[in-house]
C-alpha positions, 0 to 999 in steps of 0.5 A: 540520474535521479533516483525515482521515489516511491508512491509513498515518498511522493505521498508524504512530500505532497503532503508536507506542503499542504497548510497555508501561512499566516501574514505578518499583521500588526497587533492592536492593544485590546481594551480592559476585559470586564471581569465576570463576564460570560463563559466562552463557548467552545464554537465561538473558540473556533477560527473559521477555517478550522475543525472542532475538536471532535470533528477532528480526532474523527478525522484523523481516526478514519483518514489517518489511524484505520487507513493505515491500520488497516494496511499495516495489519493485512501487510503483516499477516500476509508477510508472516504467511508468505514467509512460513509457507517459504520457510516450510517449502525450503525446508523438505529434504529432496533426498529423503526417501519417498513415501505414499501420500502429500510429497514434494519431488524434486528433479529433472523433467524427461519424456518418452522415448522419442516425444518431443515438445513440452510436457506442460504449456500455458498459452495466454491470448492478449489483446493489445491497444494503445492511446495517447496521454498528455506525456505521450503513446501509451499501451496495455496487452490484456488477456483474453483467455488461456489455454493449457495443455498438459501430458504425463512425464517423468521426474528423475530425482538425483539418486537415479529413481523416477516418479511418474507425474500425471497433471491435470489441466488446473495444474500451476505452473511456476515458470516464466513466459519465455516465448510469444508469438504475435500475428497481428498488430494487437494480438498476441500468445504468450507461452509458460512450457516446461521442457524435458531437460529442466529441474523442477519441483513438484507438489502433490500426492504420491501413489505406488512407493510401498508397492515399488518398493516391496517389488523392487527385487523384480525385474519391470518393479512399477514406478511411483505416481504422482497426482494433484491432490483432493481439494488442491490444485499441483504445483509444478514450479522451474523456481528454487523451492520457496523463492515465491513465498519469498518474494510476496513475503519481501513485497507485503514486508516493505508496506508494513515499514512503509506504514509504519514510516507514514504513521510518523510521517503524515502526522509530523508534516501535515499537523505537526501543532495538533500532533504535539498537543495531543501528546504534550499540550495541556489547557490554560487560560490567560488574560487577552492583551492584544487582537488583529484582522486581516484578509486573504483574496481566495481564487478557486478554479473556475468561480470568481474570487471573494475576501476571506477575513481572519481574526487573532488573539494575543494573551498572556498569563503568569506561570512560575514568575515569568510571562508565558505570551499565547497567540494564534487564530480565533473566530470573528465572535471572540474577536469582537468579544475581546474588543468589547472587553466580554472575556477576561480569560481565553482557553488556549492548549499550550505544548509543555515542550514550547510556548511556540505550539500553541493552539486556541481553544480547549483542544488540537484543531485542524485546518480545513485544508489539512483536513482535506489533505488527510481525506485524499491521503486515505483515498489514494492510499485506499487505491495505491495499496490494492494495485500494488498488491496486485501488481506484484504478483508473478503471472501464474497466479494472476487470474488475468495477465494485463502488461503495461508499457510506453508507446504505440504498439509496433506494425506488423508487416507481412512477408509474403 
């Protein structure tokens, strides 16, 4: 079975097959240039299907750079929280002694005497439907409300003692949605409860330790309380203490290295030429000795299809005894030019690495296409980063729960 890729993955590998290639078109010897004639402009050194070279540092700046930037920072600042919030929840001692104010407080839920039932329950009503697509039924169960009840309980921590926890509704509870009950086609509860018998940690603030502590010597001493604190809502959590941040911390981790990855990747698949000349090109001139034309049928989707005319340059210039032979696209004004022998000497950018990366002009350029590839890389991207990030979150703090699958929605049928 193929390993299924990742949205980034499919992204880069999209990506690297943009571009178009160049046929192979015979070139013709250009006349003698007349020396001394005018300057080349830099519009004219510009092929018809590419950028300037402003137009495209712009491009990549706010398609490429800010894009995954911006990505890469939020991810970064949200893994560092996420792990120190982890850090710190693992590091409380659950045997330490108690005292008044901001606790943590560990151990196992018990009821009165006699009560049965959860002593916390989160009940979320779903609303089902389902549609069909070109790759078959699909289905979604959203929330529509949420519903929680709450009562006091007690938590025995492992050296015997009891702390007495009093929730309030906006109490946070991290366990899992271990039950549902569907009465209908498309409606659904699904239920969060935690139950006397299950080990917890609790977060908020603790009353009474000092006082049960200096009436501990009597019989019937008060048992410590515990409440949500001023401005903060009470965890109660069934989860190994920091396994949350954790998890968030792992999730916002992979999209710092995933944008990082697509800092290299895009740039080296989508415009390896302008990539390596921004690094490593430098500006020459050199003798134009050879042009050529071709054309290129364009079919757009819906619309009747017209010639696209291309036109290339060949020149040469001497460097350190030996002849450094440049060739690329150029516009139809410089075509023309070379053929009336208007331009003794051409721009090119040229890589120190290879006479092979070459660009004319005076600077990198991008092509249309690619240009166009690098606007829908920031789009998608602009909206597979944020459903991401909200995919991953557990359901407790989601402030709607929406479940997704394939499929229809399977009939209910009564028994009575």
């Amino acid at each position: 079975m193929m390993r299924r890729l990742s949205p980034a993955c499919l992204l880069a590998l999209a990506l690297s097959l943009g571009g178009c290639f160049e046929p192979s078109v015979a070139w013709e010897a250009a006349p003698p240039q007349i020396a001394g004639g005018p300057p080349m402009a830099e519009h004219d050194a510009i092929a018809a299907s590419r950028l300037s070279t402003s137009t495209t540092t712009t491009v990549v700046r706010w398609a490429v750079c800010l894009p995954l930037l911006l990505v890469g920072g939020w991810s970064l600042y949200w893994w560092l929280q996420h792990r120190r919030r982890a850090e710190l929840e693992r590091s409380f001692d659950a045997k330490a002694p108690l005292r008044d104010g901001f606790a943590w407080v560990l151990g196992q839920v018990e009821l009165e005497p006699g009560d049965r039932g959860p002593a916390i329950r989160v009940a979320i009503t779903q609303r089902g439907r389902h549609w069909r697509g070109k790759n078959g039924w699909f289905h979604d169960w959203k929330e529509t409300s949420r519903e929680v009840s709450v009562r006091p309980f007690w938590v025995r921590r492992f050296d015997g003692s009891r702390v007495r926890v009093e929730p309030d509704e906006g109490v946070a509870l991290h366990d899992a949605l271990s039950r549902m009950q569907q009465s209908s086609q498309f409606d659904r509860v699904r239920f969060a409860e935690l139950v006397p018998g299950e080990v917890v940690h609790v977060r908020g603030t603790l009353f009474g330790v000092s006082r049960a502590q200096d009436s501990a010597y009597r019989g019937g001493a008060p048992e410590p309380v515990l409440r949500p604190s001023r401005g903060t809502v009470m965890v109660v959590s069934t989860e190994p203490p920091g396994a949350t941040s954790e998890l968030r911390a792992r999730h916002h981790k992979r999209w710092v290295l995933a944008a990082a990855l697509l800092a290299v990747v895009v740039p080296m698949t989508v415009f390896p030429t302008a990539t390596l000349l921004a690094f490593t090109g430098v500006p020459v001139t050199a003798t134009p000795v050879a042009t050529r034309h071709w054309q290129q049928w364009v079919k757009p989707k819906n619309s009747p299809g017209f010639w696209v005319q291309h036109y290339g340059v060949r020149a040469t210039r001497t460097l350190e005894g030996r002849t450094q032979v440049l060739a690329d696209e150029c516009g139809g004004t410089t075509f023309e030019g070379v053929q009336g022998g208007m331009f003794p000497e051409l721009p090119f950018v040229v890589s120190r690495l290879s006479d092979d990366v070459v660009q004319f002009g005076y600077g990198p350029q991008l092509t249309d296409g690619r240009a166009a590839l690098l606007a829908l890389f920031a789009v998608v991207l602009a909206l597979v980063y944020p459903m991401a990030a909200l995919s991953g979150r557990p359901w407790y703090v989601q402030r709607r729960v929406i479940d997704t699958g394939a499929g229809q929605l399977p009939v209910l049928y009564s028994t009575g």
